[in-house]
C-alpha angles and dihedrals in degrees: 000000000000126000129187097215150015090243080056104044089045087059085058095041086058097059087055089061108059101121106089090213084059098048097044092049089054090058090048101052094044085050094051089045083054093051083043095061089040095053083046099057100042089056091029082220087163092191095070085076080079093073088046088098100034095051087042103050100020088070096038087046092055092048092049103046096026104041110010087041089216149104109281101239085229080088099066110024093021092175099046083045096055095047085040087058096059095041084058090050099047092042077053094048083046106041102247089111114045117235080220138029130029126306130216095193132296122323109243122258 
C-alpha cells in the first residue's frame, strides 16, 4: 500500500487502531519507553535503553495480535508507523483519540 503523505498514511493508521485495548496499550507502552529515557537520563544507566524496543513494541504487539487481530503497519511503513505512534499517543494525551470506544479518526483542533 502506498501513501502520498504522512496525513494520508495516519488516517490509515487510524483505522488500524480501532480496538480500544490496542490503542491503550500503545499509550502505555510509549509512556513507559518515555519514563524509561528519563530514567535513563537521571542515572545515566546507559544500558536501560536496551528495554526501549521490547517495552515499545511488546505492548503494541499484544494489542495488535491479541486484541486488533491484525498485522501491526510498522511492518510495512515502519517510519510512518513509528512518528504515527507518537501522534496517537499525544492526540490521546490530548483527547483527539478516545482511550474507549471506536474512532473514526482524530477530533479537530
Amino acid at each position: 500500500m502506498q501513501f502520498d503523505s504522512f496525513s494520508q498514511f495516519y488516517r490509515y493508521y487510524l483505522t488500524q487502531h480501532s480496538n480500544s485495548v490496542c490503542r491503550t496499550l500503545h499509550f502505555i507502552g510509549l509512556t513507559l519507553v518515555l519514563a524509561v529515557l528519563a530514567w535513563t537520563i537521571a542515572t545515566g544507566n546507559w544500558w536501560a535503553l536496551l528495554a526501549v524496543p521490547v517495552i515499545g513494541y511488546g505492548f503494541a504487539w499484544v494489542g495488535h495480535f491479541g486484541f486488533e487481530k491484525n498485522k501491526p503497519a510498522s511492518f510495512g511503513h515502519p517510519f510512518y508507523s513509528l512518528a504515527s505512534d507518537w501522534v496517537m499517543w499525544w492526540h490521546m494525551l490530548t483527547g483527539k483519540v478516545p482511550f474507549s470506544g471506536s474512532i473514526a479518526g482524530p477530533k479537530s483542533a
